[in-house]
Backbone bond lengths (Angstrom), bond angles and torsions (degrees), N, CA, C in turn:
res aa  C-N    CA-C-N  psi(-1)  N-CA   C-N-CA  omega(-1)  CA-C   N-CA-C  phi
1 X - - - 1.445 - - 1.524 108.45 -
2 X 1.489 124.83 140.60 1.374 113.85 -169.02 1.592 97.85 -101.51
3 X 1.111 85.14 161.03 1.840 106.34 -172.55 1.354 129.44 -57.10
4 X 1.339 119.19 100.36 1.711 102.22 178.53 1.167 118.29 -81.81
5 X 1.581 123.31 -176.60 1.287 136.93 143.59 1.002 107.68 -64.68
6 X 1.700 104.47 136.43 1.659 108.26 170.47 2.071 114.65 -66.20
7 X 1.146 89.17 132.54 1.601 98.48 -173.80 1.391 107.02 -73.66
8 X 1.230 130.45 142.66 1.271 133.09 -165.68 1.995 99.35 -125.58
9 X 1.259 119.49 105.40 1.735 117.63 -174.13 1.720 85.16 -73.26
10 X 0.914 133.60 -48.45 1.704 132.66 -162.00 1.652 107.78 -152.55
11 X 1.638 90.37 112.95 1.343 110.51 175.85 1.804 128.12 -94.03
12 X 1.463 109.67 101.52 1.489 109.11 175.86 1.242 105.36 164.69
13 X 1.614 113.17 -178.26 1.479 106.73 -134.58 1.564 111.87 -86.41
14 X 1.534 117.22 7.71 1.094 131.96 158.90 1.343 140.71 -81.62
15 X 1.067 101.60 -44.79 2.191 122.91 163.52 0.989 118.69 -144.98
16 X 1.492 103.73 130.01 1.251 124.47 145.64 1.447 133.99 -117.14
17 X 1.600 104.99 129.91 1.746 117.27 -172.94 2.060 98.50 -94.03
18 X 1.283 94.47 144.73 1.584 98.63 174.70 1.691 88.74 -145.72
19 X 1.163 111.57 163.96 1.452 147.21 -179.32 1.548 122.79 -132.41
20 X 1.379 102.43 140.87 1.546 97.21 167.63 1.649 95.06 -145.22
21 X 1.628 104.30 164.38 1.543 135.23 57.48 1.378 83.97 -102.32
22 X 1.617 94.97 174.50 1.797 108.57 162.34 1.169 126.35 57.99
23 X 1.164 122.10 22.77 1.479 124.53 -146.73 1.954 86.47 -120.92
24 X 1.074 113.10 -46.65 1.656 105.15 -156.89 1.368 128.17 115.79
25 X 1.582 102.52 18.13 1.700 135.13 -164.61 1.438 83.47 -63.67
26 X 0.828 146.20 -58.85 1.682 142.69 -163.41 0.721 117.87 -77.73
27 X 1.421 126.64 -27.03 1.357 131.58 153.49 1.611 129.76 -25.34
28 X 1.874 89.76 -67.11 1.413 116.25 -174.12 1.566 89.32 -63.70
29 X 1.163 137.29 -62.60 1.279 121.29 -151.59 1.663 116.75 -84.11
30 X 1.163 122.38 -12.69 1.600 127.99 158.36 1.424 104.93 -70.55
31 X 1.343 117.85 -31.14 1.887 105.99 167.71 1.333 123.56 -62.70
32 X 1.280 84.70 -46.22 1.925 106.83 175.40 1.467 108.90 -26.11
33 X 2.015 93.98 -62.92 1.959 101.15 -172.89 1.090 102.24 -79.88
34 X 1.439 126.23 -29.37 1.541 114.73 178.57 1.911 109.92 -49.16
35 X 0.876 93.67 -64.56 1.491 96.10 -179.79 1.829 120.99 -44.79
36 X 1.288 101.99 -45.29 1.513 110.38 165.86 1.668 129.72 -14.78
37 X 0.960 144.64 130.79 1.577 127.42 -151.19 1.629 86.46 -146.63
38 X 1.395 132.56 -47.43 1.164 125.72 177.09 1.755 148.06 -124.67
39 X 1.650 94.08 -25.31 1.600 97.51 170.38 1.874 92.74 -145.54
40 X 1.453 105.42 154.90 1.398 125.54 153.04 1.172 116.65 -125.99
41 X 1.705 110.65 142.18 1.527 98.99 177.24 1.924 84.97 -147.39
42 X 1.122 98.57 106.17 1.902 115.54 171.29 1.607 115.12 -93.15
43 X 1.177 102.59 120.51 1.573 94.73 155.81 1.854 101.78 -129.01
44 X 1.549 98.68 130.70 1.512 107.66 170.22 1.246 118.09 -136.12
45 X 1.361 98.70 154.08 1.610 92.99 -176.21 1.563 114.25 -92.56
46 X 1.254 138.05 -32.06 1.360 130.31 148.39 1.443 119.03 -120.32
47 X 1.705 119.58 129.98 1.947 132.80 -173.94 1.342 87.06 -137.14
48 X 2.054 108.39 106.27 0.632 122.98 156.62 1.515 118.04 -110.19
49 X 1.475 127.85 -17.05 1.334 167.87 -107.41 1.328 102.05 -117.57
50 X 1.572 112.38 69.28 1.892 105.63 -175.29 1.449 115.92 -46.71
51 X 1.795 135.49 -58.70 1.634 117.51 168.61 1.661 112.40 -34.31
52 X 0.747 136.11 -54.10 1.245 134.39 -163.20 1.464 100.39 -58.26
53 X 1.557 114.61 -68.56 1.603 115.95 163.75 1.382 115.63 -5.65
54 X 1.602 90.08 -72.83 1.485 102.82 -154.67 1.215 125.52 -77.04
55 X 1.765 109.05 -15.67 1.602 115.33 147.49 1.076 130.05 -60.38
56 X 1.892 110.76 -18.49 1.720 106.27 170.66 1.172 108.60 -71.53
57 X 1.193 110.58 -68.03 1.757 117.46 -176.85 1.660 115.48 -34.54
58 X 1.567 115.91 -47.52 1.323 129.80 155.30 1.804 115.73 -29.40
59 X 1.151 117.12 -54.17 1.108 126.11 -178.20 1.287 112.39 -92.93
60 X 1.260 144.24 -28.89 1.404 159.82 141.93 1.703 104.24 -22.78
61 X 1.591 121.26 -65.19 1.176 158.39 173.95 1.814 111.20 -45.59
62 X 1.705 117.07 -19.25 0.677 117.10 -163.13 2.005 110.53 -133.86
63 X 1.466 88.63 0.36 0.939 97.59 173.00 1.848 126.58 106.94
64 X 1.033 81.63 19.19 1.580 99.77 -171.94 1.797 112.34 -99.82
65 X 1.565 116.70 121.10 1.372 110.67 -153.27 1.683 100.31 -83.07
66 X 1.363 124.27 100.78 1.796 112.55 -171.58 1.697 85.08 -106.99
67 X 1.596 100.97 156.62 1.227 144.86 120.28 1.175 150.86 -98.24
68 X 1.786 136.78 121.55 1.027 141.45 161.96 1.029 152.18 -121.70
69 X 1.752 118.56 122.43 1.573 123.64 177.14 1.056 116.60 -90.35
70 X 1.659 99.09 138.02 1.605 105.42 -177.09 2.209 96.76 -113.48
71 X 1.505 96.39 167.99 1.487 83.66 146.76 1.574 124.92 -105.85
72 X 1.167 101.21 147.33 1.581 117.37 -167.32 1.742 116.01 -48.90
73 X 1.438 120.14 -35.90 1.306 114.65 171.34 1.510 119.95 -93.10
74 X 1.509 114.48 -13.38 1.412 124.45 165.44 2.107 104.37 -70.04
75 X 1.423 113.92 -25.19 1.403 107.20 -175.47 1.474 112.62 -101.18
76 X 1.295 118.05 -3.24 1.418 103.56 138.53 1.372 142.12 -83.07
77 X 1.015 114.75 34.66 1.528 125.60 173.41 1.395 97.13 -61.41
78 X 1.506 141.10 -161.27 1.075 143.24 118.39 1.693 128.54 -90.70
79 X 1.606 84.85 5.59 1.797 85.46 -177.04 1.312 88.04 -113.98
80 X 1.429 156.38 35.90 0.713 155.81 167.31 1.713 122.05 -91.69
81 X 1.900 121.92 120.78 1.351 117.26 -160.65 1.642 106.79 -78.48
82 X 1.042 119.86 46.56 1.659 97.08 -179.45 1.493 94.93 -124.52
83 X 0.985 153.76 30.79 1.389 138.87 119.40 1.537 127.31 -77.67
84 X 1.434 94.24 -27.07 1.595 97.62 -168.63 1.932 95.97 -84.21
85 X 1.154 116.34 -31.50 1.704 116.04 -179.60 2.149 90.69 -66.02
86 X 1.025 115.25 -60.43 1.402 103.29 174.30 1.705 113.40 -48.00
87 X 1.256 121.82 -51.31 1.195 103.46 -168.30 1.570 113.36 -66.79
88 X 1.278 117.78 4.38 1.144 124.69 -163.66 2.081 100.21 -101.69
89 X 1.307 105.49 -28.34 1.423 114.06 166.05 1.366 79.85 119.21
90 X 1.466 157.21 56.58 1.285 138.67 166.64 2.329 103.40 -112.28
91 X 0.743 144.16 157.02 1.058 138.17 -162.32 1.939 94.49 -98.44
92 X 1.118 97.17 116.39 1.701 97.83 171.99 2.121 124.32 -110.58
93 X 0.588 104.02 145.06 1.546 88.44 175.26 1.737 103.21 -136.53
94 X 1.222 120.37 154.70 1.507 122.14 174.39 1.871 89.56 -123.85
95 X 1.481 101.65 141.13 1.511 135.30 -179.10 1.544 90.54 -64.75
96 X 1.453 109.04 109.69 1.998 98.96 169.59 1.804 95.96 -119.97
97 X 1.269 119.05 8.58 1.397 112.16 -168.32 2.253 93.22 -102.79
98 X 0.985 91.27 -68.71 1.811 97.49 -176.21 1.517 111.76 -51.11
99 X 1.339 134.57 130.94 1.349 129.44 154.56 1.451 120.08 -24.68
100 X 1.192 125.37 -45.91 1.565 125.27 -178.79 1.930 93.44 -167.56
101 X 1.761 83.14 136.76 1.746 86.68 179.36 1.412 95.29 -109.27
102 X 1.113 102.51 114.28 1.829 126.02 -155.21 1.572 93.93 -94.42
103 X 1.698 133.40 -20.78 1.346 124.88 -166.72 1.977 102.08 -64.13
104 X 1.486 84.53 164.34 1.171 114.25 169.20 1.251 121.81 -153.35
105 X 1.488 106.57 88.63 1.380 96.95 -169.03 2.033 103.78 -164.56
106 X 1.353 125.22 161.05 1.055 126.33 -147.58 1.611 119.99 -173.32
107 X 1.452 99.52 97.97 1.469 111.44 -156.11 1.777 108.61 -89.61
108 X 1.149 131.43 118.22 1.532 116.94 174.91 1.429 119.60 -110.73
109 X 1.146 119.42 126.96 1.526 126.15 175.47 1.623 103.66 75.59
110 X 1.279 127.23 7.91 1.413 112.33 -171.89 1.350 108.25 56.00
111 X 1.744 119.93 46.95 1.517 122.94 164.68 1.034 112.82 -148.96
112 X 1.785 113.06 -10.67 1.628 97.02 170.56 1.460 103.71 -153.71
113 X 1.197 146.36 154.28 1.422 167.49 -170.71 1.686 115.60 -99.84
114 X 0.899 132.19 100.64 1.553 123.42 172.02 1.567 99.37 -109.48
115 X 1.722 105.25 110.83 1.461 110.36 -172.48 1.777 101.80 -132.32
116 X 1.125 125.58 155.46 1.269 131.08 176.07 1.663 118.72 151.80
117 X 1.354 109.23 171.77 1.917 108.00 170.14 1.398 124.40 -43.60
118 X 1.630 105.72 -17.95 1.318 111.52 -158.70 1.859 111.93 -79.63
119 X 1.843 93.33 100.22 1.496 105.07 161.61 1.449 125.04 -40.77
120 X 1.135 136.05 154.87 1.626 141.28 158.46 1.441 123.09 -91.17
121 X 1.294 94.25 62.48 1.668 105.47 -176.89 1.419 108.66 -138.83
122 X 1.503 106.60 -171.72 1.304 113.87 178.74 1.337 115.84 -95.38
123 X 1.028 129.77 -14.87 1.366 160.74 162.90 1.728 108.97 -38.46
124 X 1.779 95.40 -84.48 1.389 114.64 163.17 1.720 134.62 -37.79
125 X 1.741 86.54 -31.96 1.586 96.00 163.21 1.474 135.28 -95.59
126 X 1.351 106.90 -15.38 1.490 121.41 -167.56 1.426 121.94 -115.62
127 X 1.717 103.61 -34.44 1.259 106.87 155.02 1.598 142.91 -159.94
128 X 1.693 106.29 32.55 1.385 116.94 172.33 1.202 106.05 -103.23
129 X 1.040 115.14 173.76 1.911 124.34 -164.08 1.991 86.31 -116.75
130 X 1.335 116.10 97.77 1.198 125.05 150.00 1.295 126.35 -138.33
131 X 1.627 110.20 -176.55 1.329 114.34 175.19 1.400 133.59 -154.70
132 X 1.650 113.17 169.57 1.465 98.63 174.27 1.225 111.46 -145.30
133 X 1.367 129.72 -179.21 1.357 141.28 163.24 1.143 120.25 -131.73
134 X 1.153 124.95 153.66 1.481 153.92 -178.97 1.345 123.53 -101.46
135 X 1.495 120.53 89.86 1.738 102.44 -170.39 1.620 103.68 -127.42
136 X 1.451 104.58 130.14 1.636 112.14 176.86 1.504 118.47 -82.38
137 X 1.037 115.83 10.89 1.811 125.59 -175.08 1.658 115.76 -83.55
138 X 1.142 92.13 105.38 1.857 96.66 170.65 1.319 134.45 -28.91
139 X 1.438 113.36 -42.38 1.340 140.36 166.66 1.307 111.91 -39.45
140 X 1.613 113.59 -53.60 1.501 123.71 -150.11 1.260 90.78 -92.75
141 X 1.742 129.59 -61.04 1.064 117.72 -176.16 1.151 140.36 -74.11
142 X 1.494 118.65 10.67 1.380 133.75 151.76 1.405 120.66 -39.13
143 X 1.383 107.06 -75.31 1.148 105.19 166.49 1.348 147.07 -52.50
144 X 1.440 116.41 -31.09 1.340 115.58 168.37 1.413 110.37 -81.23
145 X 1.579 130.63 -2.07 1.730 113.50 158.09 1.314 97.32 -78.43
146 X 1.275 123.15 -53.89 1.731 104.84 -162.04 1.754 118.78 -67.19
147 X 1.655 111.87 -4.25 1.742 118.65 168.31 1.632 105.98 -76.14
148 X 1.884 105.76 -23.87 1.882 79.53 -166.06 1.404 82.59 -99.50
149 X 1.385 129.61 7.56 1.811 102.78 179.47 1.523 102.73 -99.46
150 X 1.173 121.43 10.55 1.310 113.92 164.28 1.346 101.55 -111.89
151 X 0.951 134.62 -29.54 1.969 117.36 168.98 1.615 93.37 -80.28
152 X 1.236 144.45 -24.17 1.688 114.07 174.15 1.085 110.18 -83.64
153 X 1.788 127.65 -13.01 1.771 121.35 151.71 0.921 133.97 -47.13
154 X 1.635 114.70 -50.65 1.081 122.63 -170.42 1.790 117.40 -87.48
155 X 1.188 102.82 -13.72 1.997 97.17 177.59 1.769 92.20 -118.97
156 X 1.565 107.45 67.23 1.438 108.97 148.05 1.033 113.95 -41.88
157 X 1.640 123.24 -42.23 1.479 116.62 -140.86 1.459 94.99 -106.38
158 X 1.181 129.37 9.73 1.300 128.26 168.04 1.579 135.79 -108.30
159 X 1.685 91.83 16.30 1.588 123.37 154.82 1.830 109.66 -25.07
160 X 1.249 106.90 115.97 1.341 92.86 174.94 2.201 91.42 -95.32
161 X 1.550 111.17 154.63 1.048 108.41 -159.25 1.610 80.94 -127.48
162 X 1.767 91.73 150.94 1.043 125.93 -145.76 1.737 101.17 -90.52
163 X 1.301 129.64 114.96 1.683 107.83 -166.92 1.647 115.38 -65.37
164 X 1.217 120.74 161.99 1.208 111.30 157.27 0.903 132.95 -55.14
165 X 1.604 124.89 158.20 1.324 129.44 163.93 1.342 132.13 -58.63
166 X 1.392 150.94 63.14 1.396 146.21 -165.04 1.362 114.13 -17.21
167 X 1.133 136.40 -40.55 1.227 129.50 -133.03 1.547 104.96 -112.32
């Protein structure tokens, strides 16, 4: 499928809507962390999506404090990034309390929210019909820090742990 421009439903310095397949959905959201300067805090319900990964670790790498929730039967996949973001030193947790942690959503710097259908896969980018938005409003992203600090309270025990060092 050839490459679009990411579609924008509402353009300005408050929201932005994007769409995929084909669209450049991964795009927008590896800019997102690129841009990131001091905290991440993700919760998704399926990261299968190595760029995306590798923009965490990227940003991880640079000094940027992230957290991530996965859901617990979406992170046993084997294509699933939450061992490899741990082995990388990033803090991961999998949802063992909720039936399925269905969020998708991803707060940076405490200034902007990237929330929507949009999975972290290749799938989501190449060929399911989803979406997301981008909102810089205090209001909105209030709430989604204080939803993942009570699901990363409550599944202490679903710490994904970090392997040792071999060497």
């Amino acid at each position: 499928m050839p490459k679009k421009k990411p579609v924008r439903g509402v353009k300005g310095n408050y929201v932005g809507v994007y769409f995929s397949p084909g669209r450049g959905a991964d795009e927008i959201v590896t800019g997102f962390i690129d841009r990131c300067t001091e905290t991440i805090i993700a919760a998704v319900y399926s990261f299968t999506h190595d760029p995306i990964r590798d923009a965490l670790i990227r940003a991880h790498q640079r000094g940027v404090k992230i957290r991530v929730l996965m859901d617990n039967l979406q992170a046993k996949s084997k294509y699933a990034e939450d061992e490899t973001l741990a082995a990388a030193g990033i803090p991961v947790r999998v949802d063992t309390v909720s039936a399925a942690m269905h969020h998708k959503f991803m707060v940076g710097d405490g200034k902007a929210v990237l929330t929507g259908s949009f999975n972290w896969t290749k799938n989501a980018v190449e060929k399911n019909a989803e979406n997301f938005v981008i909102v810089r409003l205090k209001y909105i992203i209030e709430p989604f820090e204080r939803e993942f600090e009570r699901i990363w309270e409550e599944n202490v025990a679903g710490e994904v742990i970090r392997p040792a060092d071999p060497s």
